[in-house]
N, C-alpha and C positions, 0 to 999 in steps of 0.2 A: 459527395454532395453534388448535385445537379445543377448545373449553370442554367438558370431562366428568369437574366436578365431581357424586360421585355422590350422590343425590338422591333418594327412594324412598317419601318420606310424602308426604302432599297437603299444601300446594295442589302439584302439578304446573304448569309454565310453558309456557304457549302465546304464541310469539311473533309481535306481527304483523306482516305484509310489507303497510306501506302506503306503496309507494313510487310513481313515475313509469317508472319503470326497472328489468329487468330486473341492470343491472348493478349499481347501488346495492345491490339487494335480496340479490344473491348475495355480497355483502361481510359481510352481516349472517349469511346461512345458513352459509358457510365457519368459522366459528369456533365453531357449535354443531353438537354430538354429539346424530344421528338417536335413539338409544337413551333420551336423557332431555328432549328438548324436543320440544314440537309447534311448527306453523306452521300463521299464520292466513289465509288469503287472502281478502279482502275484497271489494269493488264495483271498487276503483279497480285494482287489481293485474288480476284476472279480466278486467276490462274491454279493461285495455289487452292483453295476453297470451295470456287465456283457458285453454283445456285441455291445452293440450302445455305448459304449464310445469307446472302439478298431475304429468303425467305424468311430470317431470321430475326435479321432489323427492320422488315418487315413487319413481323408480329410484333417489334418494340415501340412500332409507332412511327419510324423515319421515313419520308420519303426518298428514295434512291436514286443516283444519278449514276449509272451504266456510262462509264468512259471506253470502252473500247474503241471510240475512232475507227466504225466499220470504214474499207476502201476495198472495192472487188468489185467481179463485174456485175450488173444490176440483180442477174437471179439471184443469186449468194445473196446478198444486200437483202434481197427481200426479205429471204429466208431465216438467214441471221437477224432481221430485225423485228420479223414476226414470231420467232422464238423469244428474243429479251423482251417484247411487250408481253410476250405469256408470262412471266415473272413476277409482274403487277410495278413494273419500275416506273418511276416518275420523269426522269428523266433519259434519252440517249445521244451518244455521240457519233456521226459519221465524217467523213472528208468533205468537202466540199467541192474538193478539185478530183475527185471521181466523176462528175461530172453531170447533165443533166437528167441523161437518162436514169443512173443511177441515184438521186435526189428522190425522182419523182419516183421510181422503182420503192424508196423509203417506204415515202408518204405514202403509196400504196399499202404496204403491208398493215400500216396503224387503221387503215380505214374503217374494219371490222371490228377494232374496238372502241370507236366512239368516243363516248367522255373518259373513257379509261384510258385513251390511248396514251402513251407518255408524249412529253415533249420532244419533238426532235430539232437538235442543235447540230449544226454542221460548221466545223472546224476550221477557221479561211487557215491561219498561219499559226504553227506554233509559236511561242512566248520566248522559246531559246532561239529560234530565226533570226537571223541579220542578217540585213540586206545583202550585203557578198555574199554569202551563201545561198540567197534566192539569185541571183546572175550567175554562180555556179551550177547551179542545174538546170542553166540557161532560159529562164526568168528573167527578162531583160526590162525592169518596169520598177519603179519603188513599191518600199513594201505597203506604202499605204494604197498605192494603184491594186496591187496586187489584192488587196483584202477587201477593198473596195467591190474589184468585178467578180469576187466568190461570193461576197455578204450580196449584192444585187441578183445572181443567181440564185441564191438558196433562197432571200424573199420570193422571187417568180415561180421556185418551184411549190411555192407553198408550206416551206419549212416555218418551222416557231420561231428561229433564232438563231446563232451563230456564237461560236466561241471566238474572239478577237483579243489581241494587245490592251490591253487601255490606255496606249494614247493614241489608235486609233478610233476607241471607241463612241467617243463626243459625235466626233463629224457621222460616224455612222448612224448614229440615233438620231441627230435632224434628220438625216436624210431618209432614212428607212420609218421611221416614228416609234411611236414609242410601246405598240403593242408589238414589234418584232425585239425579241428579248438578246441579251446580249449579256454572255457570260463571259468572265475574264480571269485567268489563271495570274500566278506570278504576280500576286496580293503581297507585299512585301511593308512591315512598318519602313521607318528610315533608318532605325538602328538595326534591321535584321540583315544575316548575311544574305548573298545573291542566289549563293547554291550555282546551278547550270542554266539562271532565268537570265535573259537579253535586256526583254518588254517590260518593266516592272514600273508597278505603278504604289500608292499609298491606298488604304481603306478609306482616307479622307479625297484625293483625288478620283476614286472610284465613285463615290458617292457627288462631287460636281459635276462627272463626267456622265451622270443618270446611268450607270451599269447597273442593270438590276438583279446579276448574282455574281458573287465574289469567292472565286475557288482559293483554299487559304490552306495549304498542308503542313508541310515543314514548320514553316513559322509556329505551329499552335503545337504542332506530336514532338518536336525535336526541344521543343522550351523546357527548364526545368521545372518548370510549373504549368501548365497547358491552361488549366484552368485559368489566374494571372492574365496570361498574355491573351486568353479571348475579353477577359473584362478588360484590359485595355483597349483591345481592336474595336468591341462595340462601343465606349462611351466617345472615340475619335469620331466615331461616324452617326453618335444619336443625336 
């Protein structure tokens, strides 16, 4: 049965497919309604699969969020991103600490399609980052400085949006406002495990924080009910 409890404030729930299989993954998409969820397709799912399943869920209706986290030097970047917009994806993801050339190299590639072009979201800080480990790769700054001066980049380059922590994500939405989008992984209830997430925030705190998409994986494919655990996550946050 199809989950389309209706839904219509942010955060909005992007679900992700980080499966091994094709058929696991379609057990997860069957019970959610193309009209009020997105789907995430990651490294591991594209890898195995590639582009005729994008095309796939595509024809079922969902809009698609391309996680690969382009990082190369700008022509690659172009070319890789003007290949995933050929796809008809809605959303993509690049680094942000590739730098500016490489940004605005993105934004180039989408230009030629217009209203089709997908969103482009660029990545300040993974969700399993901790601070010692940004001073490890000689990072010498907090992580909030640090996501701070990529999210202010990616605005000036023009980008949509930025994937950030969610407890950074408050201060960044005054500052940046509220048409630069701001999607947040490591979506965690209070009773779920941690898994390898650091940053981890609530569906209730994402939604004070104005996050306006909530990447939710584990938590919803690994529950013994998947179906359950999203009617819990949506009535936390309607």
């Amino acid at each position: 049965m199809v989950l389309n409890i209706n839904i219509t404030a942010s955060p909005k729930i992007i679900v992700a497919l980080d499966f091994y299989e094709k058929k696991t993954a379609m057990k997860i998409v069957d019970i959610l309604d193309p009209s009020i969820f997105y789907l995430k397709i990651g490294k591991e799912m594209f890898t195995i699969l590639g582009y005729k399943f994008i095309k796939e869920l595509n024809q079922l209706g969902f809009s698609i969020f391309l996680d690969l986290k382009f990082h190369d030097i700008p022509n690659t970047v172009f070319n890789a991103t003007k290949a995933a917009a050929d796809l008809g994806i809605w959303m993509l993801s690049i680094h942000a600490s590739g730098g500016k050339k490489m940004l605005m190299s993105a934004k180039k590639a989408v230009k030629s399609f217009k209203k089709q072009a997908p969103l482009l979201i660029a990545v300040t800080a993974l969700t399993s980052l901790k601070e010692k480990e940004l001073h490890e790769i000689g990072v010498n700054m907090s992580l909030y400085e640090y996501i701070l001066i990529l999210s202010k980049l990616s605005y000036n380059c023009g980008l949509d949006g930025i994937v950030c922590p969610g407890k950074e994500a408050k201060k960044i939405k005054l500052l940046l406002g509220d048409q630069f989008k701001i999607v947040t992984p490591g979506v965690r209830l209070s009773t779920d495990n941690l898994y390898d997430q650091s940053n981890i925030i609530t569906p209730v705190q994402a939604k004070e924080s104005r996050i306006d998409y909530i990447v939710i994986g584990r938590s919803i494919t690994l529950a013994k009910c998947p179906k359950k655990k999203l009617d819990v996550i949506i009535k936390s946050i309607r």
